[in-house]
DSSP file (Angstrom, degrees, kcal/mol; ACC not computed):
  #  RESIDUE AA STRUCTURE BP1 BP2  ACC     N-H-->O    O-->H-N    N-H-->O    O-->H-N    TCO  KAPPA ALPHA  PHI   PSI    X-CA   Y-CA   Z-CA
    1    1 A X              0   0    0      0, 0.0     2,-0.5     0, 0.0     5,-0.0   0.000 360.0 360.0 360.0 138.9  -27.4   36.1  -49.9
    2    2 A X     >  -     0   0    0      1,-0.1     4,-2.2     2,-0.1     5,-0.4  -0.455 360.0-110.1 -89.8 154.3  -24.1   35.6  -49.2
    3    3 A X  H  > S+     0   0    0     -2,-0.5     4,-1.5     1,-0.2     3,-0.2   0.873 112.4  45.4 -22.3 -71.4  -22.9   33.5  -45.8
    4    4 A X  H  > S+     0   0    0      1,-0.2     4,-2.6     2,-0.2     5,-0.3   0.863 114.4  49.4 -69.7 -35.2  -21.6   36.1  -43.5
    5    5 A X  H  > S+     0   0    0      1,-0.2     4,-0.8     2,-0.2    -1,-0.2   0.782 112.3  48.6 -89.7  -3.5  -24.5   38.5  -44.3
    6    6 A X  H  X S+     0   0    0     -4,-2.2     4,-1.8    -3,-0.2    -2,-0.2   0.931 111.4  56.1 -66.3 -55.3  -27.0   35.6  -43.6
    7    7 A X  H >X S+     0   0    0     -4,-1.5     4,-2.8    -5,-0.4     3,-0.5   0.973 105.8  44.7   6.5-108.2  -25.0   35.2  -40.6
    8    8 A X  H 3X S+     0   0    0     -4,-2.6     4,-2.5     1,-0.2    -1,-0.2   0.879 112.4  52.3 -42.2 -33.9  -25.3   38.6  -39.2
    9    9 A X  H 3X S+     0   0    0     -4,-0.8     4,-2.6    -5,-0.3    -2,-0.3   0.881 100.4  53.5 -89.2 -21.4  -28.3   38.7  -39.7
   10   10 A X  H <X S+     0   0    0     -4,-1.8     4,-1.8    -3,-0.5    -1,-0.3   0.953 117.0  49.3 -57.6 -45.8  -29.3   35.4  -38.0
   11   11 A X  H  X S+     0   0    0     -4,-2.8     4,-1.9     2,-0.2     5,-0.3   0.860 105.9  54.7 -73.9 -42.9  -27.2   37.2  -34.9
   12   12 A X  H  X S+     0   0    0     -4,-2.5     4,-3.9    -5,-0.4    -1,-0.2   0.984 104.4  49.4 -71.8 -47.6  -29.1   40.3  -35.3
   13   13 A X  H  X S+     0   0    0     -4,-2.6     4,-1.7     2,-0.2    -1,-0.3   0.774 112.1  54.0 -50.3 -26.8  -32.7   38.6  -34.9
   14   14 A X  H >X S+     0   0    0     -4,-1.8     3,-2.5    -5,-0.2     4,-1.1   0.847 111.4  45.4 -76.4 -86.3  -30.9   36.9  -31.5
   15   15 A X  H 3X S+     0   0    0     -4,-1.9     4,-2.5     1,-0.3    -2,-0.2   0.713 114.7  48.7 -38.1 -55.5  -30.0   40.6  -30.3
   16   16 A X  H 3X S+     0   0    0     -4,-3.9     4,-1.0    -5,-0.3    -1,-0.3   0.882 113.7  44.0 -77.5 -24.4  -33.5   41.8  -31.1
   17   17 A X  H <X S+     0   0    0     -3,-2.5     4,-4.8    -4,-1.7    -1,-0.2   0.858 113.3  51.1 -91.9 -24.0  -35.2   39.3  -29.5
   18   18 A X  H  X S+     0   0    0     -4,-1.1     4,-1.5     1,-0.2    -2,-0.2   0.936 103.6  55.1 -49.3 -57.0  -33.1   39.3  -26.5
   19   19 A X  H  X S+     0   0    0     -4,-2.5     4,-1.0     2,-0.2    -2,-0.2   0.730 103.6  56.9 -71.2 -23.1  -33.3   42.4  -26.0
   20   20 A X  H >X>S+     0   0    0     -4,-1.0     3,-2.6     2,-0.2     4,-1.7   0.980 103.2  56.7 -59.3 -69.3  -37.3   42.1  -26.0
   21   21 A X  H 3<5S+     0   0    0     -4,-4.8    -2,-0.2     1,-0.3    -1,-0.1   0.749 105.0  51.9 -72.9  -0.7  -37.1   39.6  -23.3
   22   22 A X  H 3<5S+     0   0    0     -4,-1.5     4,-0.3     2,-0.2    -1,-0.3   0.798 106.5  51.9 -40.3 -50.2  -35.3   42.1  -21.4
   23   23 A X  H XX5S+     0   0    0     -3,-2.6     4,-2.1    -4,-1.0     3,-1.9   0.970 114.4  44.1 -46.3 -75.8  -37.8   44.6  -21.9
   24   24 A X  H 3X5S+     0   0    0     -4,-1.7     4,-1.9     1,-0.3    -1,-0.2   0.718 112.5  49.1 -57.0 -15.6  -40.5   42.1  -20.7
   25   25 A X  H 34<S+     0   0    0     -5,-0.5    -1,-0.3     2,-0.3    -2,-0.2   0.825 107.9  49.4 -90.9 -29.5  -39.0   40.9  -18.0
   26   26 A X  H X> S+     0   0    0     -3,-1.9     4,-0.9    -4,-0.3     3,-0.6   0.923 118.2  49.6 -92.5 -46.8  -37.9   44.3  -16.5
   27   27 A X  H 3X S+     0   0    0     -4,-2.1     4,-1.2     2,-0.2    -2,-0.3   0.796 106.6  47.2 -49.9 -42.1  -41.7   45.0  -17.2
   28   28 A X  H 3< S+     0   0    0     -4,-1.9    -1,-0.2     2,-0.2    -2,-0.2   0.455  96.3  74.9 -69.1  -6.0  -43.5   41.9  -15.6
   29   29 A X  H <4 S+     0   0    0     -3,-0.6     3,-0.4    -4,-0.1    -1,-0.2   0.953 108.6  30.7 -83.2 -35.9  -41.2   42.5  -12.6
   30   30 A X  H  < S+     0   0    0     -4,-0.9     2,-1.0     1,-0.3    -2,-0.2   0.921 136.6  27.8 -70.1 -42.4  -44.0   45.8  -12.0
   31   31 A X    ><  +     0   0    0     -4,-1.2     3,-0.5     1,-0.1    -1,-0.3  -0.853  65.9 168.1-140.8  89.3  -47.0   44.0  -13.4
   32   32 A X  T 3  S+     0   0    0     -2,-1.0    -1,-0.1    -3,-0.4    -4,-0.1   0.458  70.1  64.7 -96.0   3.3  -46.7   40.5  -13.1
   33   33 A X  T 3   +     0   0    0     -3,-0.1     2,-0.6     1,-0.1    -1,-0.2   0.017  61.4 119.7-143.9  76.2  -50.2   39.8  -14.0
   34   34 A X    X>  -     0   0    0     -3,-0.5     4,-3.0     1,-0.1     3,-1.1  -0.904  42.5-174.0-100.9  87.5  -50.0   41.0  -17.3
   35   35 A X  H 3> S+     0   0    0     -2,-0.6     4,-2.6     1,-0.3    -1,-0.1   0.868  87.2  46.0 -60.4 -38.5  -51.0   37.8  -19.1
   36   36 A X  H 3> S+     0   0    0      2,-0.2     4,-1.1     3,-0.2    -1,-0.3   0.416 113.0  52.2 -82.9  11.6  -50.4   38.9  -22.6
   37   37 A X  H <> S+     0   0    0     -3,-1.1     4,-3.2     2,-0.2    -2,-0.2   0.837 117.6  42.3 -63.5 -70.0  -46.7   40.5  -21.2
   38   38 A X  H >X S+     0   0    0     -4,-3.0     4,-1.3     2,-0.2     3,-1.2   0.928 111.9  55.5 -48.8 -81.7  -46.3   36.8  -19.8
   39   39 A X  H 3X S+     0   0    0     -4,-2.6     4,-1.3     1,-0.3    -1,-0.2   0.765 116.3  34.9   4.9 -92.6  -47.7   35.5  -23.2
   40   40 A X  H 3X S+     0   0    0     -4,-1.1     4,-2.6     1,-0.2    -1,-0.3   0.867 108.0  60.5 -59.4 -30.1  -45.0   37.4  -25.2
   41   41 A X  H <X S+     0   0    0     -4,-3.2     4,-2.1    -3,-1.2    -1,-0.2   0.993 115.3  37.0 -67.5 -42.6  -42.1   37.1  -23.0
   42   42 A X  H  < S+     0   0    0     -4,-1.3     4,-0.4     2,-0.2    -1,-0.2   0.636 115.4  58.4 -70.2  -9.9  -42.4   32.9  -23.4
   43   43 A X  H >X S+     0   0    0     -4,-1.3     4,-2.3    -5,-0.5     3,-1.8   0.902 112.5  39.2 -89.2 -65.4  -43.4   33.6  -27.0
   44   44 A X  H 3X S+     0   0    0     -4,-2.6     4,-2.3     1,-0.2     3,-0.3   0.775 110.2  56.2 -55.2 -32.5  -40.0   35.4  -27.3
   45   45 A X  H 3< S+     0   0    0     -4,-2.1    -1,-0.2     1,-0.2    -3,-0.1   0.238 102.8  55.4-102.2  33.2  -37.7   33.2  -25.4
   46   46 A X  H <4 S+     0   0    0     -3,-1.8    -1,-0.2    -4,-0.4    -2,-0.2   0.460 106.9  45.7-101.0 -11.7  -38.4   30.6  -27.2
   47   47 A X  H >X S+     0   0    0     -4,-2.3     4,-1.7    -3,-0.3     3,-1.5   0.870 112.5  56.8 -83.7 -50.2  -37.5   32.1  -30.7
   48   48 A X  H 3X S+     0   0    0     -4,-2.3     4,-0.7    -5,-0.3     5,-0.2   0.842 106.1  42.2 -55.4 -30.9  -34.7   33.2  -29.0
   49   49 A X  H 34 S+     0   0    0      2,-0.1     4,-0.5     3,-0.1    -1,-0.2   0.764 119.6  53.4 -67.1 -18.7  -33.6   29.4  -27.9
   50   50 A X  H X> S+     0   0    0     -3,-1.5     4,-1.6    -4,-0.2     3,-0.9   0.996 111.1  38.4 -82.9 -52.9  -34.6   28.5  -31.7
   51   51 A X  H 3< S+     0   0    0     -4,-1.7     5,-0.4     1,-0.3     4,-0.3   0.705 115.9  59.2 -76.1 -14.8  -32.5   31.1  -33.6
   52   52 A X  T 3X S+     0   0    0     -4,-0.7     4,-1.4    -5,-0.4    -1,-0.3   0.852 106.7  41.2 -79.8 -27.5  -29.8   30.3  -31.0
   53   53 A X  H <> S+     0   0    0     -3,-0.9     4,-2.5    -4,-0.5    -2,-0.2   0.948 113.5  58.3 -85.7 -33.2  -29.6   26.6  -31.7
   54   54 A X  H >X S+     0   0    0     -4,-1.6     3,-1.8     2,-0.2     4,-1.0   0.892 109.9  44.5 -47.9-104.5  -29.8   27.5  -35.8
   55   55 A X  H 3>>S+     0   0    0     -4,-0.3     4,-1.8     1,-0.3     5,-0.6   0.526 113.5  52.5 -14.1 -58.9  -26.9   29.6  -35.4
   56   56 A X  H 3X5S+     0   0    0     -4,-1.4     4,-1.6    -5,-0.4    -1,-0.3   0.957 105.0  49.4 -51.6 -65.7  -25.4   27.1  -33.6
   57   57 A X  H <<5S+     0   0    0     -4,-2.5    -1,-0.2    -3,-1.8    -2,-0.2   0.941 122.0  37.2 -45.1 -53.2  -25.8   24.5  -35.7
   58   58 A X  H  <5S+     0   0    0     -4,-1.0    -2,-0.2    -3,-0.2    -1,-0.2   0.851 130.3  15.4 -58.8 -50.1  -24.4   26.6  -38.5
   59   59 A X  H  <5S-     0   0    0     -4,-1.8     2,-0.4    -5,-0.2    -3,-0.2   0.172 101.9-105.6-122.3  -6.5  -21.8   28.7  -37.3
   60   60 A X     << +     0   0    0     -4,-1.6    -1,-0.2    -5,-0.6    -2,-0.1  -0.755  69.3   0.4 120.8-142.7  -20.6   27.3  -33.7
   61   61 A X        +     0   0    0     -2,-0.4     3,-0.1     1,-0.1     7,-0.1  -0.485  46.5 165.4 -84.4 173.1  -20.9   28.4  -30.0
   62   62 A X        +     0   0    0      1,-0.5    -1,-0.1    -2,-0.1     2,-0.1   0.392  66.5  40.4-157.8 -31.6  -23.0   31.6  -29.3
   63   63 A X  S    S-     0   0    0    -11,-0.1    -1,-0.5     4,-0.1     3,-0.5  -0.629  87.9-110.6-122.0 175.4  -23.5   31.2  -25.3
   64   64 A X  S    S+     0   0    0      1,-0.2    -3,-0.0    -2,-0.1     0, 0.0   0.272 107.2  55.9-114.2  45.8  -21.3   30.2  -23.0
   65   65 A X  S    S+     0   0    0      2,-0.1     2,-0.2     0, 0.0    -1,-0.2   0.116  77.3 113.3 -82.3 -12.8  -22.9   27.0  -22.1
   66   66 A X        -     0   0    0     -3,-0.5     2,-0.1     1,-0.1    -5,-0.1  -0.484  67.9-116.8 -88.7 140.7  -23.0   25.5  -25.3
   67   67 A X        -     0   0    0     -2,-0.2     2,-0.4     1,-0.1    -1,-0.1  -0.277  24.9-145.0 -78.4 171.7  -21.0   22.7  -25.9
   68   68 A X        -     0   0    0     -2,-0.1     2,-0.5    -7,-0.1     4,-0.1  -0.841   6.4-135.4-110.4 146.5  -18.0   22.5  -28.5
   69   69 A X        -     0   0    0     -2,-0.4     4,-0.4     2,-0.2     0, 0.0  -0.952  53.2 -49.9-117.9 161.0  -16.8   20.0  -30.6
   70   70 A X  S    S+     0   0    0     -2,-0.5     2,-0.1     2,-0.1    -1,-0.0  -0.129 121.8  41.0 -66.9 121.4  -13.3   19.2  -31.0
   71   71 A X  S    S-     0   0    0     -3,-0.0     2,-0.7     0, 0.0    -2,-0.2   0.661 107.7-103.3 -96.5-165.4  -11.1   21.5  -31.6
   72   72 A X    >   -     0   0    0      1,-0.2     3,-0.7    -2,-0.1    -2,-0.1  -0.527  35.2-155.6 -99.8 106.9  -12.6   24.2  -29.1
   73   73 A X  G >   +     0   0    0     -2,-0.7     3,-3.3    -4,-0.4     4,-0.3   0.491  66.4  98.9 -66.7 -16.7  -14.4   26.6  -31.5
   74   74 A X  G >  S+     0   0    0      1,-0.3     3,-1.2     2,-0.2    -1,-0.2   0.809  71.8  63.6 -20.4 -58.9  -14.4   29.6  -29.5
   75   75 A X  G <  S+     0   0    0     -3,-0.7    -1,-0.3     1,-0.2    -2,-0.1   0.436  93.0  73.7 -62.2 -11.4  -11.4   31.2  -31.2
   76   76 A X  G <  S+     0   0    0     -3,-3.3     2,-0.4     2,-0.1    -1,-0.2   0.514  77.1  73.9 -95.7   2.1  -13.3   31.3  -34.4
   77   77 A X  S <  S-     0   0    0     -3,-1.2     8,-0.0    -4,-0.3   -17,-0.0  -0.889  89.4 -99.3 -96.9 121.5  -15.5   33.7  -34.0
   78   78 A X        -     0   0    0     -2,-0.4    -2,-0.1     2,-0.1    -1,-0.0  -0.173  48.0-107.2 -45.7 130.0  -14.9   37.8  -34.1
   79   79 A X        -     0   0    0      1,-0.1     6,-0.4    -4,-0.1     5,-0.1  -0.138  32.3-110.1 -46.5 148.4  -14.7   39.4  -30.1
   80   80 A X  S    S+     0   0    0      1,-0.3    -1,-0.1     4,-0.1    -2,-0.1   0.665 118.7  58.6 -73.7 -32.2  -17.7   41.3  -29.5
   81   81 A X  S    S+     0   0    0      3,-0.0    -1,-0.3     5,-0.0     5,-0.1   0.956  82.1 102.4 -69.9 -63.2  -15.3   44.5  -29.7
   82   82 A X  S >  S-     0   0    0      1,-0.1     3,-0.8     3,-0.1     4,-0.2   0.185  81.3-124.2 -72.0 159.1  -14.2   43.8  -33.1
   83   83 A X  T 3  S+     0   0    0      1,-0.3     3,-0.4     2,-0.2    -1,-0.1   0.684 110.1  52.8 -70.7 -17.5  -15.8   45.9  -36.0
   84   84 A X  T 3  S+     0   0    0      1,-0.2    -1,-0.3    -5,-0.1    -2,-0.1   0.853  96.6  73.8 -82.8 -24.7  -17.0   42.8  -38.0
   85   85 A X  S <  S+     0   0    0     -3,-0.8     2,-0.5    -6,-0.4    -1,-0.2   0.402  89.7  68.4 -65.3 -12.0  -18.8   41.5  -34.7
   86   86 A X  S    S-     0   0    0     -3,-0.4   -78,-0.0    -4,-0.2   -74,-0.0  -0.895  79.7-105.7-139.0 149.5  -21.5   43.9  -34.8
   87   87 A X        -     0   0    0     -2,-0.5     2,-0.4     1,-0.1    -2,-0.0   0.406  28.9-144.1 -11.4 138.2  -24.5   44.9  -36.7
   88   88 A X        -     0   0    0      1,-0.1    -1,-0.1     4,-0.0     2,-0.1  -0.795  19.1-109.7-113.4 163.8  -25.0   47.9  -39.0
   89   89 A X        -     0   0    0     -2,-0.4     3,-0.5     4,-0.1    -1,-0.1  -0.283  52.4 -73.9 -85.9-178.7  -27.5   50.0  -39.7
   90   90 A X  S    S+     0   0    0      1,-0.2    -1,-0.1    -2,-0.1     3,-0.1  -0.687 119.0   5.6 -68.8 141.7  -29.5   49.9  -43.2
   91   91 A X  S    S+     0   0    0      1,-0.2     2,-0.4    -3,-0.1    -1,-0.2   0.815  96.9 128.7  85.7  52.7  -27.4   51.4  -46.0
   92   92 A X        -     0   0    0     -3,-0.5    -1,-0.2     0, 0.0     2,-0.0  -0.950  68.1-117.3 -74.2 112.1  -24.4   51.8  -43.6
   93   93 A X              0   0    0     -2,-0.4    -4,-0.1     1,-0.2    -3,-0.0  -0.509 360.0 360.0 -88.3 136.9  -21.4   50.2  -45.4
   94   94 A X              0   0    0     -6,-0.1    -1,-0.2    -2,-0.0     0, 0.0   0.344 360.0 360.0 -98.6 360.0  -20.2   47.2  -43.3
């Protein structure tokens, strides 16, 4: 597996699991005592703080709280816009 598609795909499991605790969250605000809703939303944003700190570790900043180390890594990463910056679908040529 090469780097960059290791990469994306580390990025893509942060997008999907973000986007679950979105889900849950927009859901526990109507049934907030839905233990196994509670259950999964802390189950999920804590794999999301894990994959976030892997990627980090690997590849740079990812939030905008995270620190940098010298010189300010920001600039090295593709804009959210740009075509390499997002996810495909299977069997979609990247």
């Amino acid at each position: 597996m090469s780097n960059e598609k290791s990469k994306f795909e580390l990025l893509e499991q942060i997008m999907a699991s973000d986007f679950m605790i979105i889900d849950l969250h927009l859901y526990l605000n109507t049934h907030p005592m839905d233990r196994e809703a509670i259950a999964k939303y802390n189950t999920f944003v804590m794999q999301s703080k894990m994959l976030k700190e892997s990627y980090e570790r690997l590849y740079g900043p990812i939030v905008q709280n995270s620190t940098s180390p010298y010189p300010w890594q920001w600039m090295n990463e593709p804009w959210p816009w740009q075509y390499e910056a997002n996810p495909r679908l299977d069997g979609e040529d990247r």
